[in-house]
N, C-alpha and C positions, 0 to 999 in steps of 0.2 A: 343317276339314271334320268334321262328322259321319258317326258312326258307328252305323248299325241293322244286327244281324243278326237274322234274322226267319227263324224254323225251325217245326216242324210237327215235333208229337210232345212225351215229356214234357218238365218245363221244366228235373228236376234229378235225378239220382242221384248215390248216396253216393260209389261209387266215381270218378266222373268231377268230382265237384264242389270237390275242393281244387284239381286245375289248373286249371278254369274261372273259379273266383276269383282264382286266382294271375294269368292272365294278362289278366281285366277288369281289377282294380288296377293291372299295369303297361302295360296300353294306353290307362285312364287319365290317366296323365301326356301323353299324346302329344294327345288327341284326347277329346272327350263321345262315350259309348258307350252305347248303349240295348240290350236284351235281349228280344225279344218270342218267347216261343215257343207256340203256336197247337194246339191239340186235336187230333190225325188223326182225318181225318172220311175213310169209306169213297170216299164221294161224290168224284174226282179233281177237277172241274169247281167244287162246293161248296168244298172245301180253297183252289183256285185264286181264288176270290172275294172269301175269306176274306185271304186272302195279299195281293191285289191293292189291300185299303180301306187299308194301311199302306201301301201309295206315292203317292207325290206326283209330277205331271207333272214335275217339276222334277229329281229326283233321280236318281242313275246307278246302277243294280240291277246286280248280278254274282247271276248265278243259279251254285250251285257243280250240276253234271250230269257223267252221266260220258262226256257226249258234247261237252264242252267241251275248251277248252284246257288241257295240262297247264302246271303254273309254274313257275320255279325261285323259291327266295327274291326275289333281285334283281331278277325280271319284276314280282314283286307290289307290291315297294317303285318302280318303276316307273309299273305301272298306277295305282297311288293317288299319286303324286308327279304325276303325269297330270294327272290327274284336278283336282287341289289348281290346278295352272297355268290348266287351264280354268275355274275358280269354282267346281265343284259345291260345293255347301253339303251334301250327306249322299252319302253311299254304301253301300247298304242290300243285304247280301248275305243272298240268299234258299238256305234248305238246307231241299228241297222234305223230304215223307216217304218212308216205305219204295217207295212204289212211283213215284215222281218227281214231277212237277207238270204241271197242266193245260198246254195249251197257248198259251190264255191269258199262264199268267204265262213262259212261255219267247218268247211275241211281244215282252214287255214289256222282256224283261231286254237289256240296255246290252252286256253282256259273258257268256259261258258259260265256268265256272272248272270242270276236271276235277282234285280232289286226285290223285288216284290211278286205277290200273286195278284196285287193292284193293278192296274192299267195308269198312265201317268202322262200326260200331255207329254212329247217329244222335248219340248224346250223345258218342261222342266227336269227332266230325267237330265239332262246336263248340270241344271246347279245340283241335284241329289248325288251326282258323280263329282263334282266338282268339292262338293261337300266332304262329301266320304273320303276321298282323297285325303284333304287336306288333313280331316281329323285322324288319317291313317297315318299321318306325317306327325301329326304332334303325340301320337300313341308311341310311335317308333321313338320320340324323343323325349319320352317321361313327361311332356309339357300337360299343364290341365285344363287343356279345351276341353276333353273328352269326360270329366265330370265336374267341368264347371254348376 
C-alpha cells in the first residue's frame, strides 16, 4: 500500500528536517511514500479544494483533527494492517492547517486520527506521523523498534 501524506503549510524547516528524513528513509523500506505539502491559503474552503484534487475515489483518507480518535501505537499498526486486508492501494493522510480544514475534506476523510489533546507545531506533527508510521510498520513486522 501506498503511502501520501498531504499537509498545508511550509514544506520544511531546519529544525524539524533531520527527523523527517530520518523517518521517510525508514518508512521507506516498508511502503512508496510520497510527500505533498500545499501553501496555506486564508480561504478554509479554497485550501479544502486544493487538498481535495490529491485524492482519488478510491483511496482511504485519515484526516489527523483534534476532534478524532485518539491512537495507541498498536491501533495504528492495526488500522493500516486493515486497511492492507481490504486492498486499498494508498492511504493518504491529510494534516489540514492552523486553523483545520474545510468541511468538505472532513465529509471525505475514511478515518478521523486525533495525535494528541496537545497543540503541536505543524512541521512537527509530520515527523510524529511520520514516526508513527514507521513504528506501525515494524509492529506489523514483529521488528523491535517499538520496545527497543
Amino acid at each position: 500500500m501506498k503511502l501520501l501524506i498531504l499537509s498545508v503549510g511550509k514544506e520544511t524547516s531546519g529544525v524539524f528536517e533531520d527527523a523527517r528524513k530520518e523517518f521517510s528513509l525508514r518508512l521507506l523500506r516498508y511502503a512508496p511514500l510520497e510527500m505533498v505539502a500545499l501553501p496555506h491559503d486564508v480561504n478554509k474552503e479554497k485550501e479544502g479544494e486544493k487538498l481535495l484534487r490529491y485524492i482519488k475515489p478510491e483511496d482511504y483518507v485519515v484526516l489527523l483533527d483534534e476532534r478524532g480518535t485518539e491512537l495507541h501505537s498498536e491501533a495504528v499498526a492495526e488500522l493500516i494492517e486493515n486497511r492492507m486486508i481490504d486492498g486499498v492501494r494508498r492511504m493518504v493522510l491529510v494534516i489540514g492547517g492552523a486553523y483545520g480544514v474545510s468541511l468538505e475534506v472532513h465529509k471525505r476523510a475514511n478515518y478521523t486520527w486525533k495525535l494528541s489533546t496537545l497543540v503541536f507545531p505543524h512541521l512537527l506533527v509530520r515527523v510524529i506521523v511520520l514516526e508513527q508510521l514507521y513504528r506501525a510498520m515494524t509492529i506489523l513486522r514483529g521488528e523491535k523498534y517499538h520496545h527497543e
